[in-house]
C-alpha positions in Angstrom: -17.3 68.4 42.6 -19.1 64.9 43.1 -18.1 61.7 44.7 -18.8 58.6 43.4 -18.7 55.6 45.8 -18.2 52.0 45.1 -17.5 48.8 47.2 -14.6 46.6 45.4 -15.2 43.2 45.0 -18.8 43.9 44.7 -19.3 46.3 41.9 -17.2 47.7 38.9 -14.9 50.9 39.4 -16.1 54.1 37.9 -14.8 55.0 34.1 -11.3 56.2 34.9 -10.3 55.0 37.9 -7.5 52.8 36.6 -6.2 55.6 34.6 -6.3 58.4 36.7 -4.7 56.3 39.5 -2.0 55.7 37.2 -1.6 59.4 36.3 -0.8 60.1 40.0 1.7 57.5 39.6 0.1 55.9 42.6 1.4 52.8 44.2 -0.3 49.8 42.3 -1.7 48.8 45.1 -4.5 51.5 44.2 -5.5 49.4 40.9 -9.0 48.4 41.5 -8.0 44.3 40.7 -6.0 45.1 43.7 -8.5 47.2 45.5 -10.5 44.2 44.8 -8.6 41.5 45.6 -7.4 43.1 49.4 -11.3 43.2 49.9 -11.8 39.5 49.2 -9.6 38.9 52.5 -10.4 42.2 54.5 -12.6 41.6 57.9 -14.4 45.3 57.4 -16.1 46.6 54.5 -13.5 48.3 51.6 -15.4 51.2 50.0 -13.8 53.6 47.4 -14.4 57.0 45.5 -13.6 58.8 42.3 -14.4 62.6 42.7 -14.5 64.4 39.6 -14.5 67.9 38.6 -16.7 68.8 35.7 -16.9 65.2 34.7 -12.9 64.9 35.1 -11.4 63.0 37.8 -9.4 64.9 40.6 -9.4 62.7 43.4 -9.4 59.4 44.5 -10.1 57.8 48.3 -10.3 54.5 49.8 -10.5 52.9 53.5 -12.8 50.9 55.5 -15.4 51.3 58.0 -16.0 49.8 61.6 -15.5 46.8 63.2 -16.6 43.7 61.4 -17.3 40.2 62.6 -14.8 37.6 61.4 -17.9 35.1 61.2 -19.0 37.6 58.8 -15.9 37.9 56.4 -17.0 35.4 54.1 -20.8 37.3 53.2 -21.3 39.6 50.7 -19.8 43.2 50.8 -21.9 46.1 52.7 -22.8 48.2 55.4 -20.9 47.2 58.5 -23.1 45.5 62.1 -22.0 48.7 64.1 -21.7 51.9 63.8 -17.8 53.3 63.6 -15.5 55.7 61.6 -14.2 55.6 58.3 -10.6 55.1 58.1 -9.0 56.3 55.2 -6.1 53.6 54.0 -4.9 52.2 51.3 -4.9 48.2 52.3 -1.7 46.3 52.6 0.4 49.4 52.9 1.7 52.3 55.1 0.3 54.8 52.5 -3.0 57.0 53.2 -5.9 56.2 51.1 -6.1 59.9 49.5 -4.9 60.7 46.0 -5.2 64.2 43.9 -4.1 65.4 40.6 -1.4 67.3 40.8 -2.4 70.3 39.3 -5.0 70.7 41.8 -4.7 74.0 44.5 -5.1 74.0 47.9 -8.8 75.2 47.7 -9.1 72.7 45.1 -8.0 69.7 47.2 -10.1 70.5 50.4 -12.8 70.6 48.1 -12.6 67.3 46.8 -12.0 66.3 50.4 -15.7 67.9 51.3 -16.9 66.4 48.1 -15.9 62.5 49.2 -16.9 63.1 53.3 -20.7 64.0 51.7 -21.1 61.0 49.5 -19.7 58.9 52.5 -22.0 60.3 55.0 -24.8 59.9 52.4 -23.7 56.2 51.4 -23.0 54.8 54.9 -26.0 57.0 56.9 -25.6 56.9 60.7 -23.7 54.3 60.9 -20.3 56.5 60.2 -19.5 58.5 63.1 -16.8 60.6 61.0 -13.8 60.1 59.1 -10.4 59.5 60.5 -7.9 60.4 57.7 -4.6 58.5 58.1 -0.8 58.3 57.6 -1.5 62.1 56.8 2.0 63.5 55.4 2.8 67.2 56.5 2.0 68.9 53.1 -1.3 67.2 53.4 -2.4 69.1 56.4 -3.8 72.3 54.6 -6.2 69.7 52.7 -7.9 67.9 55.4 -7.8 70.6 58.8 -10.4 72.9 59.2 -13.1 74.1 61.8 -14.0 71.5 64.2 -11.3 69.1 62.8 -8.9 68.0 64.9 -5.3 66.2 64.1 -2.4 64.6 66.1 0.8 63.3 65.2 1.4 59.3 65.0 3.9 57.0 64.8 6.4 58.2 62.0 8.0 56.6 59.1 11.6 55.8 58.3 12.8 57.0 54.8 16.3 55.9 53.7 17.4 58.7 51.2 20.2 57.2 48.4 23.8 59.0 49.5 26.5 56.0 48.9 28.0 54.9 45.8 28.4 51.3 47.0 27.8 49.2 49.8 30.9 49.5 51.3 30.1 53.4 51.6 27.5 52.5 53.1 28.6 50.0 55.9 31.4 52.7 56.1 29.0 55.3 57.4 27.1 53.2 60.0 28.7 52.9 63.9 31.4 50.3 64.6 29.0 47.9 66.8 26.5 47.8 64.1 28.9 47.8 60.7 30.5 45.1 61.7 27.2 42.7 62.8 25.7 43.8 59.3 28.6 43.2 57.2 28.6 39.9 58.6 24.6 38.8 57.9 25.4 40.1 54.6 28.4 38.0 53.5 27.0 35.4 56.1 23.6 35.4 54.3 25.6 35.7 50.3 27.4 32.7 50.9 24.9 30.5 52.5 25.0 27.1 50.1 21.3 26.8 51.3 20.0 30.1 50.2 19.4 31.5 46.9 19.0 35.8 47.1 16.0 37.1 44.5 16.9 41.0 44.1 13.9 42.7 42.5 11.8 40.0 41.0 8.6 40.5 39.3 6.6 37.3 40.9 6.7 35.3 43.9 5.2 31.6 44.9 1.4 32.9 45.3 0.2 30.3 47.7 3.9 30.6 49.6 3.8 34.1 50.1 0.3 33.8 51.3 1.5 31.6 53.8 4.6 33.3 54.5 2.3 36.7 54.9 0.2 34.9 57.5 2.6 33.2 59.5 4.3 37.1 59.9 0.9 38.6 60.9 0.0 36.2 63.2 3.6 36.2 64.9 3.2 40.1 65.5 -0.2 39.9 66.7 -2.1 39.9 70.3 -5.0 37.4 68.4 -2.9 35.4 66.2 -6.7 33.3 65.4 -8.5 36.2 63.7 -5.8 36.9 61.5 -7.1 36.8 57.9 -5.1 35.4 55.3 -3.9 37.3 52.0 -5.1 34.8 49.2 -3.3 33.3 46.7 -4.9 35.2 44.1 -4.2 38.2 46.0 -0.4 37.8 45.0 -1.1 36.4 41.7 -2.6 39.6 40.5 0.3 41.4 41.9 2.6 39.0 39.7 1.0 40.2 36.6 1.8 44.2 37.0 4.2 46.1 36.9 5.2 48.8 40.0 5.8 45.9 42.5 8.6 43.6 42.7 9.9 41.0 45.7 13.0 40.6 47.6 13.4 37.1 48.5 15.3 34.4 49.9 14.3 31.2 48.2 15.4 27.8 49.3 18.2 26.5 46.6 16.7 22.5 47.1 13.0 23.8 46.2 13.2 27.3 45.0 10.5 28.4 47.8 10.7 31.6 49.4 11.6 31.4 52.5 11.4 35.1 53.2 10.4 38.1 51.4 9.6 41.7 51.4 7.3 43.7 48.7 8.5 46.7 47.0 6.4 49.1 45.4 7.1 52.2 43.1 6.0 55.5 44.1 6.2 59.1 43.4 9.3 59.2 45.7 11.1 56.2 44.9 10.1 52.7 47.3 8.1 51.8 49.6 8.0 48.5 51.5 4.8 47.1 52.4 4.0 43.0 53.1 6.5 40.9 54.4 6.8 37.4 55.4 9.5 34.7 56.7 9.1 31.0 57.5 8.9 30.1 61.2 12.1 29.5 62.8 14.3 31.9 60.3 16.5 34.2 61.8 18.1 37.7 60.7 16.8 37.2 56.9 14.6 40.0 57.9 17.0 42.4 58.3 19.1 40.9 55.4 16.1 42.0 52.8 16.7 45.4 54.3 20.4 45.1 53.3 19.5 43.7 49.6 17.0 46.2 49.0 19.3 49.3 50.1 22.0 47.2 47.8 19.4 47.5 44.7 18.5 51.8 45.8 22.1 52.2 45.3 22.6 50.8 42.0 19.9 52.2 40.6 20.0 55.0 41.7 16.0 55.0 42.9 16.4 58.4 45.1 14.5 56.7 48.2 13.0 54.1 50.4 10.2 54.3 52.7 10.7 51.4 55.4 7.1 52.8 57.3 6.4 52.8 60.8 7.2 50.9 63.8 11.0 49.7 65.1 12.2 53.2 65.3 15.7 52.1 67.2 16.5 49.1 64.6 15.3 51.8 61.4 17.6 54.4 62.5 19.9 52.0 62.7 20.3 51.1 59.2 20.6 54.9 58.2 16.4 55.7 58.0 15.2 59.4 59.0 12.0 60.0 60.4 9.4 61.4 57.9 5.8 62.9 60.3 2.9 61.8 59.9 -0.2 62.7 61.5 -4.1 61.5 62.0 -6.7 63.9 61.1 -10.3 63.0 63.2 -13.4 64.7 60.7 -16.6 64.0 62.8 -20.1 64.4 61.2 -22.6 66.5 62.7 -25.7 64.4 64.1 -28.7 64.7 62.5 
């Protein structure tokens, strides 16, 4: 097997990527516009590989590497200041940067794995220390442990699995205290003359959700001045495909969000990735949660992956905890 590396945003993907990452019915996210796009506003170098298999592709990887300057964000893509490890990720998600054919074995799959850690190691030189695979799922274990390999369980993720007919089944099965605050945000919420709901919508306000994105970020962070902004066209390339839709809560006057939530198809159903809310807006947060379990249960999508973080106010709303786990790969000096 051979890895081939490229840098999005700076060069073309390899023949097949689009394709193959399409075959694994991978999040769209994993599109290399996309791919390209996330690096345009990413602070560390975004590098990505297609590992093929007799000229076939089996496997897909992306991540970043190191810690890089924010006075450097705007220069051209390449090999970060200092030395650090790899971080397998797919940007803008919750989702590990690791993809395989489906028909590949066990054997097969650590293989590939071996075949992307050489063409790293060879790509980046001393300046990777090793690669740290996240958000590993438990059936991905057998792929990436091995001798001198270490892994650790992280934070888990909260998956709400579809059991209710309707929404009063739902609000039915929760506790008392918290059926009857939630049944109250959602009518409160419904009948606001202010507020407009947008239930799986393919496009959003680009330079809104941008914002919106930002403003999010920056609340939840320790250095709310180094957070980089999604762009615009970041958004707008996410408005032209299909596998993503928005949640929303526009304002009725203007018809700008005001709130949101991304959605993204994947192999087991949803999963939620960037959110955003205006400053001063309370509970919509947890409304989008409400609307988006609404939308599982009418169409009958089997699941939703809510990610990490929040475990009390996840389990909450009905979400079971799904393990995940960090696998540390360290190169050998020399």
């Amino acid at each position: 097997m051979r890895a081939e590396i490229f840098v999005p945003g700076a060069g073309a993907a390899p023949d097949g990527w689009d394709p193959f990452v399409r075959a694994c019915r991978a999040p769209v996210l994993w599109e290399a516009p996309l791919l390209e796009a996330a690096a345009w506003a990413s602070t560390r170098p975004l590098y990505a590989a297609l590992v093929r298999d007799a000229g076939e592709p089996v496997a897909a990887f992306c991540g970043r590497l190191g810690v890089r300057p924010l006075a450097q964000r705007f220069g051209p893509p390449g090999r970060p200041v200092t030395p650090g490890w790899f971080q397998t990720h797919l940007p803008n998600s919750f989702g590990g940067g690791r993809l395989h054919a489906e028909a590949l074995t066990t054997a097969a799959r650590r293989a590939s794995v071996r075949a992307f850690e050489r063409a790293l190691r060879r790509e980046l030189g001393v300046r990777c220390l090793g690669v740290l695979h996240l958000d590993v799922l438990e059936h991905e274990l057998a792929d990436l442990t091995g001798p001198f390999r270490h892994h650790r369980p992280v934070a888990p993720s909260h998956v709400l699995r579809t059991r209710w007919d309707s929404m009063d089944r739902y609000f039915a099965e929760l506790p008392r205290n918290r059926r009857r605050r939630l049944t109250a945000l959602y009518e409160r919420v419904g009948d606001d003359p202010e507020l407009e709901v947008a239930t799986a919508v393919p496009a959003i306000d680009p330079v809104r959700a941008s914002r919106l994105d930002q403003l999010t970020r920056m609340k939840h962070s320790s250095r709310p001045g180094r957070v980089a902004p999604l762009p615009a066209g970041y958004f707008e390339r996410l408005n032209e495909r299909s596998g993503a839709v928005y949640f929303a809560h526009l304002d009725k006057g203007s018809g700008r969000p005001v709130s949101f939530d991304l959605v993204l198809d994947t192999p087991g159903g949803w999963a939620t990735t960037i959110t955003g809310s205006a400053e001063g807006v309370r509970d919509l947060y947890f409304d989008l949660y409400l609307r988006e379990i609404e939308h599982l249960i009418a169409t009958g999508v089997p699941a939703v992956d809510f990610g990490p973080g929040m475990r009390e106010l996840k389990e909450s709303f009905g979400c079971e905890l799904l393990a995940r786990h960090a696998v540390i790969a360290p190169f050998a000096p020399g």
